[in-house]
Structure formats: C-alpha cells, structure tokens
RODO-2510 file (C-alpha; in nm, 4 decimals, decimal comma):
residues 106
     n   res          X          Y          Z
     1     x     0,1440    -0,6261    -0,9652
     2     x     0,0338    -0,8182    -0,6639
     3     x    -0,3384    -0,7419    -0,5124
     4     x    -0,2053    -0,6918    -0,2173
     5     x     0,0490    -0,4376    -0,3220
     6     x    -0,1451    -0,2298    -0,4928
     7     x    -0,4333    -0,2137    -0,2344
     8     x    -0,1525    -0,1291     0,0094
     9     x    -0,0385     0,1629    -0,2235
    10     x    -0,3732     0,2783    -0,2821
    11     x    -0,4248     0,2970     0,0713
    12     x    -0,1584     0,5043     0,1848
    13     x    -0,1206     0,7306    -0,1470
    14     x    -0,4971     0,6554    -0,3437
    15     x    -0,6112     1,0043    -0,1820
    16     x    -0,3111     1,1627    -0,4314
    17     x    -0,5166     0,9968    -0,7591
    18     x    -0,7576     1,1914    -0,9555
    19     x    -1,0989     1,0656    -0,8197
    20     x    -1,1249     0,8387    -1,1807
    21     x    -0,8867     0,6760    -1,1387
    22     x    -0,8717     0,6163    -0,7727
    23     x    -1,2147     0,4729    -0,8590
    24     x    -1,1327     0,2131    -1,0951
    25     x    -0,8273     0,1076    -0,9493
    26     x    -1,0524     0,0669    -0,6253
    27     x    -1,3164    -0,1309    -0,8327
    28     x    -1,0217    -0,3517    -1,0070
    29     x    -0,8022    -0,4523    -0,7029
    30     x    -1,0364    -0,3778    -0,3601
    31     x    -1,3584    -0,5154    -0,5481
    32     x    -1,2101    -0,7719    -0,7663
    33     x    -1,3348    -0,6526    -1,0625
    34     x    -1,1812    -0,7265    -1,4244
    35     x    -1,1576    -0,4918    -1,6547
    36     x    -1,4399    -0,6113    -1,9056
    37     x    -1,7227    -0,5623    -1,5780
    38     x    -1,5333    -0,2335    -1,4736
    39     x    -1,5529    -0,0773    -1,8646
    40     x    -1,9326    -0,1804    -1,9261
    41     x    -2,0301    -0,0489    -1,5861
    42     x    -1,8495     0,2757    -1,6177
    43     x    -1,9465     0,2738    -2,0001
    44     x    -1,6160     0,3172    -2,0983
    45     x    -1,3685     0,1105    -2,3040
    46     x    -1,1686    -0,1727    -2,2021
    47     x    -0,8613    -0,0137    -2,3201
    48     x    -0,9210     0,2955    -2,1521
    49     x    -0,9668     0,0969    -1,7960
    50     x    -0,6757    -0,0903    -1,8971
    51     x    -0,4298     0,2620    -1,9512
    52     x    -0,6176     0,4658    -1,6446
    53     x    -0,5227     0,1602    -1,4248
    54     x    -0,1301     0,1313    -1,5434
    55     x    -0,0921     0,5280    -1,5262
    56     x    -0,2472     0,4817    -1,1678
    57     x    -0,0108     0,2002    -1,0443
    58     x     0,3104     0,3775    -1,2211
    59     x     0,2031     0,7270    -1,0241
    60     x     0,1664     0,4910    -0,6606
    61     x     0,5015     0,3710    -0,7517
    62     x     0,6301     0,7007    -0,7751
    63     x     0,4932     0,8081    -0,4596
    64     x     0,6045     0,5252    -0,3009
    65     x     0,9925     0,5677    -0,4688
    66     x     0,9983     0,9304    -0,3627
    67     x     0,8030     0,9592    -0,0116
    68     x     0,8761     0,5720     0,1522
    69     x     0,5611     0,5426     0,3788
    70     x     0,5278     0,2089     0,3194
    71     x     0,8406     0,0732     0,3516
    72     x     0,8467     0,3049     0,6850
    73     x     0,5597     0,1440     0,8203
    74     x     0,6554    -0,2209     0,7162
    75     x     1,0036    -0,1674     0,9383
    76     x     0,8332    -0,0308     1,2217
    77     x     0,5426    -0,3396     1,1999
    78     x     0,8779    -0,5552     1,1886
    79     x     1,0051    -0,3693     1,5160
    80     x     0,7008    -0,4051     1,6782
    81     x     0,6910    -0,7387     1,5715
    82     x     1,0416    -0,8253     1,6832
    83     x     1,0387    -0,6230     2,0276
    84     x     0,6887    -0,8331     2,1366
    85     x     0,8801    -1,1246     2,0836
    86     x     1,1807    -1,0352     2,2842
    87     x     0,9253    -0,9515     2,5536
    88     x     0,7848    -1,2764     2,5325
    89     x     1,1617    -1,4415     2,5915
    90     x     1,2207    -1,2587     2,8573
    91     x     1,4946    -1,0374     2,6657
    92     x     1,4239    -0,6936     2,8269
    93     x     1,7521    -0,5630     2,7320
    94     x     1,6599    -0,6607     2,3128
    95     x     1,2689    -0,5778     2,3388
    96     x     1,3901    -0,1994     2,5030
    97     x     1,6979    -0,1255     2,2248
    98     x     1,4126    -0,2235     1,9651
    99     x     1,1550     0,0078     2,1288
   100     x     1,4589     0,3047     2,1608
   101     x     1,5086     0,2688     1,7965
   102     x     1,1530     0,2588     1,6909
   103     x     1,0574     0,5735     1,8774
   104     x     1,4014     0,7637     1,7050
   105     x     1,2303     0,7104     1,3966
   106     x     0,9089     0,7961     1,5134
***
C-alpha cells in the first residue's frame, strides 16, 4: 500500500483502531519508521508489528469499502477543483452547475 494511502485512511478512520495499533501504523507510515526500529522500540517482535500493521490496513479498507469518506471528499476536492477553474475562464454558467451539484451532496 502506498504511504500516502494509508496516511489518508488513517486520517479519516485511524480514530476507529485500537490505540496499538493506531500507534504503530502511525509510527510506520506518518513517521517513516520500518518495522525492525518500530519492534525494538515498542519491545515487541517484528512479526507481531508486521501482523498488527496488515490487520490495521485490511480494517481501514473496510471502513473505507463500507462508509466512502474518502472517495466523498476526493470528488468534492475535484468539484472544487473544477468549478475554480471554470471561474477562472469566465464560465459562470459551468463553475455554478458544479457548485449546485456539490452543495446536493453536501
């Protein structure tokens, strides 16, 4: 899984983890740590870093599968996105149907 995709899903759904594992997932993808520094620091095994870390990411998935947030906010960032740059164009009518649309699934 990509850095970015997992700090993404443990910032909208992290709060949903048991602290633990919320923690080392935290210390493996926000603070770049691998899983050898994150195991002798936490005294813990490799291995167990290594399964608490796949659980987490499979149960963010889940989240993710079942409740959408992300997705959600990634269309609306691409609305926003789109609607500035119909403003900047001049397209009123384009920028105000993107802007209707965003705020019905608001």
């Amino acid at each position: 899984m990509e850095v970015i995709d997992a700090c993404m899903l443990l910032d909208f759904y992290g709060q949903l983890l048991t602290e633990r594992m919320r923690s080392l997932m935290e210390l493996h993808y926000a603070e770049d740590m691998s899983l050898a520094e994150i195991a002798e620091q936490e005294d813990i095994s490799r291995q167990a870093v290594y399964d608490s870390i796949h659980r987490g990411i499979k149960s963010l998935m889940d989240y993710e599968s079942k409740l959408g947030l992300i997705e959600r906010f990634t269309n609306q960032q691409q609305a926003v996105q789109e609607a500035v740059v119909a403003l900047e164009n001049k397209e009123y009518v384009t920028a105000h149907t993107v802007l209707t649309e965003l705020m019905n699934t608001l």
